[in-house]
FITI-864869 format. One record per residue (C-alpha): x, y negated, z negated. Coordinates in steps of 0.5 Angstrom, whole numbers, padded with zeros to 4 digits, always signed. Layout:
BEGIN
XYZ ...
This chain:
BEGIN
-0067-0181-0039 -0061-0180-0035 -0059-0184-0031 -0058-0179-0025 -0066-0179-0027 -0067-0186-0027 -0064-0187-0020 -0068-0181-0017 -0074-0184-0019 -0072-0191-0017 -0071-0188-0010 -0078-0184-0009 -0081-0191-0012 -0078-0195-0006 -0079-0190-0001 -0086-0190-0003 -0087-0197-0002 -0084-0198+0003 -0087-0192+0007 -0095-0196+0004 -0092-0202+0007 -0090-0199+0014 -0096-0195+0014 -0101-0201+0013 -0097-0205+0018 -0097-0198+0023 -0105-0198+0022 -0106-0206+0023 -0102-0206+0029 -0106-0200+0031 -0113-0204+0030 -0110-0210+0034 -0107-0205+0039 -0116-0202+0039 -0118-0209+0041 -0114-0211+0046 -0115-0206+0049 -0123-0207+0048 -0122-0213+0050 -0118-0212+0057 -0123-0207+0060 -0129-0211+0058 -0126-0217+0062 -0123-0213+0068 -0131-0209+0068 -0133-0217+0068 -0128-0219+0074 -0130-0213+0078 -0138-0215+0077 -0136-0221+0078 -0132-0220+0085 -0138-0217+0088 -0140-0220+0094 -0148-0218+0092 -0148-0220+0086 -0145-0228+0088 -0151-0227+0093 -0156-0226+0087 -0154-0231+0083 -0153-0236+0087 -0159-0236+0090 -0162-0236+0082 -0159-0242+0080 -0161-0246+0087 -0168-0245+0085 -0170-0250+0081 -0175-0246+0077 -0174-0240+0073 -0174-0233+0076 -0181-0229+0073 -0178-0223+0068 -0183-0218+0071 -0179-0219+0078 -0172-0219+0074 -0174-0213+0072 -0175-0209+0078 -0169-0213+0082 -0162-0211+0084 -0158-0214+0079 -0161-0211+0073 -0160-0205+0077 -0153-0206+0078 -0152-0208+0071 -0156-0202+0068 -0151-0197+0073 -0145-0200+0071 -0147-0199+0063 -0148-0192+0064 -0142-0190+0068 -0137-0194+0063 -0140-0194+0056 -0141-0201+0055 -0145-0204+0050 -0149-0209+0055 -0147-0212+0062 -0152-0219+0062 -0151-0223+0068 -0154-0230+0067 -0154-0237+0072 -0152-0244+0071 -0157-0244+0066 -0156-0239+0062 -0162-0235+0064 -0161-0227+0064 -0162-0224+0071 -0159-0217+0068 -0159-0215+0060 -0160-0208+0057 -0166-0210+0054 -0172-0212+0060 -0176-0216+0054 -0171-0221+0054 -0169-0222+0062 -0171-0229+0064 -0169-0232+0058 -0162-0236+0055 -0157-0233+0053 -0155-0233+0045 -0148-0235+0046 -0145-0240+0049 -0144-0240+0056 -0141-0248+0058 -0134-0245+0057 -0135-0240+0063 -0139-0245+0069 -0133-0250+0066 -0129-0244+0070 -0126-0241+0064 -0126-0233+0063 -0127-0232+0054 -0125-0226+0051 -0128-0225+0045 -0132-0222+0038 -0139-0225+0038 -0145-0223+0035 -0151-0224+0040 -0157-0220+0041 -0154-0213+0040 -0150-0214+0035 -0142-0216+0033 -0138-0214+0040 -0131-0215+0044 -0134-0218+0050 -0131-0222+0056 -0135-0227+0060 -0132-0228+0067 -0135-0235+0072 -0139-0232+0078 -0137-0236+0084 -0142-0237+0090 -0140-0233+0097 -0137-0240+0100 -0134-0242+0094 -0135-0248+0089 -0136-0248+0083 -0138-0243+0077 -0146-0241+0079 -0146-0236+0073 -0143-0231+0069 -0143-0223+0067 -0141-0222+0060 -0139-0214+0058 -0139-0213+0052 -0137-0206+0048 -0139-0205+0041 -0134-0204+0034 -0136-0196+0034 -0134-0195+0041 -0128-0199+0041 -0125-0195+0034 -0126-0188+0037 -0119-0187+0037 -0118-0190+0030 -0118-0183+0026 -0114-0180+0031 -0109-0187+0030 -0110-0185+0022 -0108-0178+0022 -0102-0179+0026 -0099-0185+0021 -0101-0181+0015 -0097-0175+0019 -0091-0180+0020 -0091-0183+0013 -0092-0177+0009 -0086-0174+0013 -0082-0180+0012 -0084-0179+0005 -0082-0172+0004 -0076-0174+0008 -0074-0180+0003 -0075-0175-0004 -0070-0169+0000 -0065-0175+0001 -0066-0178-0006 -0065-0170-0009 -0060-0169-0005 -0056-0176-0007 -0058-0174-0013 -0055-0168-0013 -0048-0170-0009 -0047-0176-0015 -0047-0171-0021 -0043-0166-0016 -0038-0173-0015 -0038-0175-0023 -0038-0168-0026 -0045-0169-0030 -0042-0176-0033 -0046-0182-0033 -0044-0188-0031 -0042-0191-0039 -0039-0184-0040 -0035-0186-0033 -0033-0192-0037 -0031-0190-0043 -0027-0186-0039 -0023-0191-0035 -0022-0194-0042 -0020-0189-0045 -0016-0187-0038 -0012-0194-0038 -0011-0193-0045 -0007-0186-0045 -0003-0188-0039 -0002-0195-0042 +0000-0193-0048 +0004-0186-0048 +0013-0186-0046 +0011-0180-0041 +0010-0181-0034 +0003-0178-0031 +0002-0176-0024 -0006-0174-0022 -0006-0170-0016 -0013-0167-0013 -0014-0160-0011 -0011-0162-0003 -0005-0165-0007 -0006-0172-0006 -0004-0177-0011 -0010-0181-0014 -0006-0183-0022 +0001-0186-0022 +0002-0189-0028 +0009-0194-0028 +0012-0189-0033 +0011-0184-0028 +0013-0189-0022 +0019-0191-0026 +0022-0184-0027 +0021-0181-0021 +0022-0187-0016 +0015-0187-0012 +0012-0194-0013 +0006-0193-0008 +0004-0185-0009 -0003-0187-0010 -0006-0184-0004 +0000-0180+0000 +0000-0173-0001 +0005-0171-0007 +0009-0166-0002 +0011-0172+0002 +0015-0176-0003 +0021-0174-0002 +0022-0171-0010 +0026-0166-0012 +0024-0158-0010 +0025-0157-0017 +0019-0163-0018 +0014-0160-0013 +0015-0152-0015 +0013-0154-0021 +0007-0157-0019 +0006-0152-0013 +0007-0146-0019 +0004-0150-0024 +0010-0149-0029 +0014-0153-0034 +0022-0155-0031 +0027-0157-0036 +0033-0161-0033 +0031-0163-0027 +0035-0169-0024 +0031-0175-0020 +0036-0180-0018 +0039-0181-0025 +0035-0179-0029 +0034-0171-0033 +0028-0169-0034 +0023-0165-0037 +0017-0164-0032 +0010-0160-0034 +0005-0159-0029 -0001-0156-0031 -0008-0154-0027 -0014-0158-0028 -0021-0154-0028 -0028-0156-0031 -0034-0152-0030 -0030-0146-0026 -0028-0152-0021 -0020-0153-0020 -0020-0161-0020 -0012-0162-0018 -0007-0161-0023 -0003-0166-0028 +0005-0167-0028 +0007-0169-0035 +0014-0173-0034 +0019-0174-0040 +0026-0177-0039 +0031-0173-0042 +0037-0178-0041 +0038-0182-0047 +0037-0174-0052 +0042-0171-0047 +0046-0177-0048 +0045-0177-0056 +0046-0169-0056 +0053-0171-0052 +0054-0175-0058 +0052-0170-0063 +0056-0165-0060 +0062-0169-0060 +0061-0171-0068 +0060-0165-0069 +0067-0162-0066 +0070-0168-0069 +0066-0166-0077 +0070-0159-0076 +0077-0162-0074 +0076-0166-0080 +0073-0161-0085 +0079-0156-0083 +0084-0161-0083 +0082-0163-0091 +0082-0156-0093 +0089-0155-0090 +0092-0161-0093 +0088-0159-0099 +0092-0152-0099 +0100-0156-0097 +0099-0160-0103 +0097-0154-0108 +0104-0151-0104 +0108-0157-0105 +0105-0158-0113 +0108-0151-0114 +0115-0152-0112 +0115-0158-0116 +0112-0155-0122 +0118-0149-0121 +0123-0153-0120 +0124-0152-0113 +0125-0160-0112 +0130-0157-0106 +0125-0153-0103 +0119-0158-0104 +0122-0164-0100 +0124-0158-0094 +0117-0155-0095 +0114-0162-0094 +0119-0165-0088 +0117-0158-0085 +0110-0161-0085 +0111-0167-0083 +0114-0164-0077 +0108-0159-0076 +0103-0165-0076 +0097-0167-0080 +0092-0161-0078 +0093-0153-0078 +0095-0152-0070 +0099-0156-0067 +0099-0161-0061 +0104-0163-0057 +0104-0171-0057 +0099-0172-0062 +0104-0176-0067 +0103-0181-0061 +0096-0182-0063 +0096-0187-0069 +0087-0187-0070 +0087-0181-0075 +0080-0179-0072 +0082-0179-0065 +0088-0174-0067 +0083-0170-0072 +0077-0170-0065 +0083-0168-0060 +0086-0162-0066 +0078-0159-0065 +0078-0159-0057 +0086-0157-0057 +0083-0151-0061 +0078-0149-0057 +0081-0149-0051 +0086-0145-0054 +0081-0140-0055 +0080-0141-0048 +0087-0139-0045 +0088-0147-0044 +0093-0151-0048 +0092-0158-0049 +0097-0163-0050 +0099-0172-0050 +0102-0174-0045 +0107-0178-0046 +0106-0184-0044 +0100-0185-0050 +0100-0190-0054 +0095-0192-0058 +0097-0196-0065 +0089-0198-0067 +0084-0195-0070 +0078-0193-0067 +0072-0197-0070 +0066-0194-0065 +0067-0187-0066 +0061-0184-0063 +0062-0187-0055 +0069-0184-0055 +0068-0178-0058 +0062-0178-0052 +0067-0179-0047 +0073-0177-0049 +0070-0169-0051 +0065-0169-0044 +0072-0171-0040 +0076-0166-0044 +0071-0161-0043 +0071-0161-0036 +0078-0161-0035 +0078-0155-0039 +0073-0151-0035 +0077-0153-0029 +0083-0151-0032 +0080-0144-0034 +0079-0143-0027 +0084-0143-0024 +0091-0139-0025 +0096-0139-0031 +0099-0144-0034 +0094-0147-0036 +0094-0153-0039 +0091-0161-0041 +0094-0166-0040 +0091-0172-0045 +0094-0179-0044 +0090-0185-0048 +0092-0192-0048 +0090-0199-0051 +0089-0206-0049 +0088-0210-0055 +0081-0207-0057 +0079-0203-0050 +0082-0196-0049 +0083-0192-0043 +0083-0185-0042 +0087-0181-0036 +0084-0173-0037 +0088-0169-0032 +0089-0161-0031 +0091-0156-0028 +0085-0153-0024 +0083-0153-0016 +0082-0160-0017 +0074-0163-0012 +0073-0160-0006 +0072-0165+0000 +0064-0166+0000 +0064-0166-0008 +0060-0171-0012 +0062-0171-0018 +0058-0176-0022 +0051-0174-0018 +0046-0170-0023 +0044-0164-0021 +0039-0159-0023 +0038-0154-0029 +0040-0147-0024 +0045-0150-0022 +0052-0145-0024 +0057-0150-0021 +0059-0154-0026 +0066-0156-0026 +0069-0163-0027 +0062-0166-0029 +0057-0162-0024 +0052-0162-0029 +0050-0168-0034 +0057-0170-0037 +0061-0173-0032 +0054-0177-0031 +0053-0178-0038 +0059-0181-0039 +0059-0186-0034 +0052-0188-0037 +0056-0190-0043 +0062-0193-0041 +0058-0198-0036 +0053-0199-0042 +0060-0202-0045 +0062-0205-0039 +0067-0200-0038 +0067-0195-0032 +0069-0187-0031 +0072-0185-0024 +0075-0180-0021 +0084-0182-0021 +0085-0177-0016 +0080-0172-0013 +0087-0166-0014 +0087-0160-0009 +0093-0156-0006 +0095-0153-0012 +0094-0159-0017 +0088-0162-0021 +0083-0167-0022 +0085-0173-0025 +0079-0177-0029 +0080-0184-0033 +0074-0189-0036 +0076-0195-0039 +0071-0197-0046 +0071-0204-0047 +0070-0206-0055 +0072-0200-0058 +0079-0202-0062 +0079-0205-0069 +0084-0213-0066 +0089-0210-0073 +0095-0206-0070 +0096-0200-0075 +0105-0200-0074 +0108-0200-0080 +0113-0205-0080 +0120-0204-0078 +0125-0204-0083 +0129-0210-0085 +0135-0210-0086 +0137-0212-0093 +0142-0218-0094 +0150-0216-0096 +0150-0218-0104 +0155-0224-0105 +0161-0224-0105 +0165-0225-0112 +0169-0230-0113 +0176-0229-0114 +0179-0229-0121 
């Protein structure tokens, strides 16, 4: 059975219970309501008959005589036809006056006049008036007694007792019935259309799900966003944040999402046109971070539910392409530098094994001249890390294939060897492309100036060009997004990324001189730990000491 079924007939059980219970209590109170009032109109019969001044003339002149009245007199006296019209005009059971004996001077049933009471009277000449339920001659009653006083007054010289019988007095009991069974099945009805109705509005709430499906749900919920390197934002069809997980928050920068509306977190347009359109965004900067952002709708049953925002960090992969990239270049300049020094040592080979010893020594002093690579770079002997000179060779190369020379400048001075190749080429690449970009732009000449230093095992970088330089309100290190076309000096993720990796060796990449009027940018990072301790220099040459002089003959 279901639980949405168990509820439900849990619910009708105790709203019938507690319509019985109700009922019942409605009903007794009814029957205590019934009496009371019985019992009040039979004692202010009582009183009204025991008021009149006849009758406190009669009765006490019965109980002064000292004998007891004939019941054939009794019959035709006023009293018995007093009481005998009080009966009919009120629908009492019985109306019996007695004396201070508990003699009847006035009953229903004329056989019985002179004669005493079957109830007790001595209560009534005490004073006292007594409502009651007795059983007398007539049968069970709700009757009042009340004392008959004498007309100067004294004490009790009798008493009248009204009574109405059980029949007359539950008259309206039906119509007391009819209305408690109208109200309780009414309320019946109306807890069974709540319970459908509450019943309805669960399953609406939970999808169908019973209670173990909702745990397992949790569970399992808990499990994935717990679990998962994605960050996970649920939002409900008024767009509402209802799941943050801390991935989500950590990336995004919302800490307290949950339950304010997502349009008001002050994310990116490029996050919430996402979500609005519920698309997919690649390259969307939040802070400083790049991310790739997913949002898709949510529908169950042909009902929209919300949407979900799936957020990856692309930082540490774009880093890493960086890096790639720059590995890259630097396999290339290193592949053509081995097939060009491969084609000089076949020329060289040739010459000498023509004989053309002359020849070949020029050949190579011309060699020596040009540089270790097939383009030359002017300044690049300055660079003593073979690698950086390779690496420098490939980007001199592709910007000479965009209009832009690339030149060391000469205050380099680099007599150590590169031991992290990667970070470098990373840096050294992105701050160099950049400055081509920039170069690219403006008008010819157009040209790069490299400068790189070494201070024990840190290198420093100095990148300058010959572009417009940054505008005023430029932030060069701020991340911007995909569609953004203005990239120049690290408007993209370069310039960023670069100072990532300087910072995460302890280094720092910053803008020297932001250029303008005619003259570029200027850009430097330092990079800590990244040159081996042992100078390469060669040794200078020492000068050999004079043979000794032969001693004279």
């Amino acid at each position: 059975m279901r639980f949405t079924t168990r509820v439900l007939l849990l619910q009708l059980a105790t709203v019938a219970a507690v319509v019985a219970l109700c009922t019942v209590v409605f009903v007794l109170l009814g029957l205590q309501q019934l009496r009371a009032e019985a019992e009040a109109s039979a004692l202010n019969i009582a009183r009204t008959i025991a008021a009149d001044p006849q009758v406190r003339a009669d009765v006490a002149a019965a109980s002064a005589d000292p004998g007891t009245p004939a019941a054939e007199a009794l019959r035709g006296g006023p009293l018995q036809a007093y009481a005998g019209a009080v009966t009919a005009r009120t629908g009492t059971l019985f109306v019996v006056i007695a004396d201070d004996h508990g003699i009847r001077l006035a009953h229903p049933d004329a056989s019985l006049l002179g004669q005493r009471v079957s109830t007790d009277y001595l209560e009534v000449l005490a004073g006292n008036e007594v409502v009651s339920w007795e059983r007398g001659t007539l049968g069970v009653s709700a009757r009042a007694k009340v004392p008959v006083l004498p007309p100067e007054g004294g004490d009790p010289v009798g008493e009248v007792s009204v009574g109405f019988e059980p029949a007359s007095v539950f008259d309206d009991l039906p119509a007391l019935l009819i209305g408690v069974a109208a109200a309780a099945t009414g309320a019946l009805a109306l807890g069974a259309l709540a319970a459908v109705l509450l019943r309805r509005r669960f399953e609406r709430l939970t999808l169908g799900l019973q209670p173990e499906e909702l745990v397992a749900l949790v569970q399992n919920q808990a499990a994935v966003l717990d679990g998962v390197g994605d960050g996970v934002v649920a939002l409900d069809p008024d767009g509402i944040v209802q799941v943050c997980n801390d991935d989500a928050a950590r990336l995004l920068g919302i800490p307290d999402a949950v339950g304010r509306r997502f349009d008001d977190l002050g994310l990116p347009v490029a996050v919430t046109a996402a979500v609005a359109d519920g698309t997919a965004g690649d390259g969307v900067v939040v802070g400083d971070r790049v991310l790739f952002v997913d949002a898709q709708p949510v529908h169950r049953a042909g009902r929209h539910l919300g949407s979900v925002l799936i957020v990856r960090d692309r930082t540490d992969m774009l880093a890493l392409s960086e890096r790639l990239e720059s590995v890259r270049a630097l396999t290339g300049a290193l592949r053509v530098q081995r097939h060009e020094f491969a084609n000089r040592l076949h020329a060289a080979t040739g010459l000498i094994d023509a004989g053309r010893i002359a020849d070949a020594r020029a050949f190579l002093a011309a060699q020596q001249e040009r540089g270790p690579v097939d383009f030359a770079v002017p300044g690049i002997d300055l660079v003593g890390d073979p690698v950086l000179q390779s690496l420098v060779g490939a980007k001199a190369l592709e910007a000479a294939e965009r209009g832009v020379l690339l030149r060391v400048g000469d205050d380099t001075l680099l007599v150590r060897t590169v031991v992290d190749v990667e970070d470098v080429a990373a840096v050294l690449g992105n701050l160099v492309d950049n400055a081509v970009t920039a170069a690219v732009a403006a008008p010819e000449p157009r040209w790069v100036e490299l400068t790189l230093l070494g201070d024990e095992t840190d290198l420093v970088i100095t990148v300058a060009d010959s572009g417009a330089g940054l505008a005023p309100d430029a932030t060069p290190f701020a991340r911007r997004g995909a569609d953004d076309r203005d990239r120049l000096h690290g408007l993209g993720v370069g310039l960023p990324l670069s100072r990532d990796l300087a910072r995460r060796r302890g280094g720092e990449v910053w803008i020297v001189d932001p250029g303008g009027g005619g003259s570029g940018a200027v850009v430097a990072a330092t990079l800590p730990g990244v040159l081996d301790g042992a100078d390469t220099r060669p040794p200078p040459p020492t000068t050999p000491p004079p043979p000794p002089e032969r001693p004279s003959s």
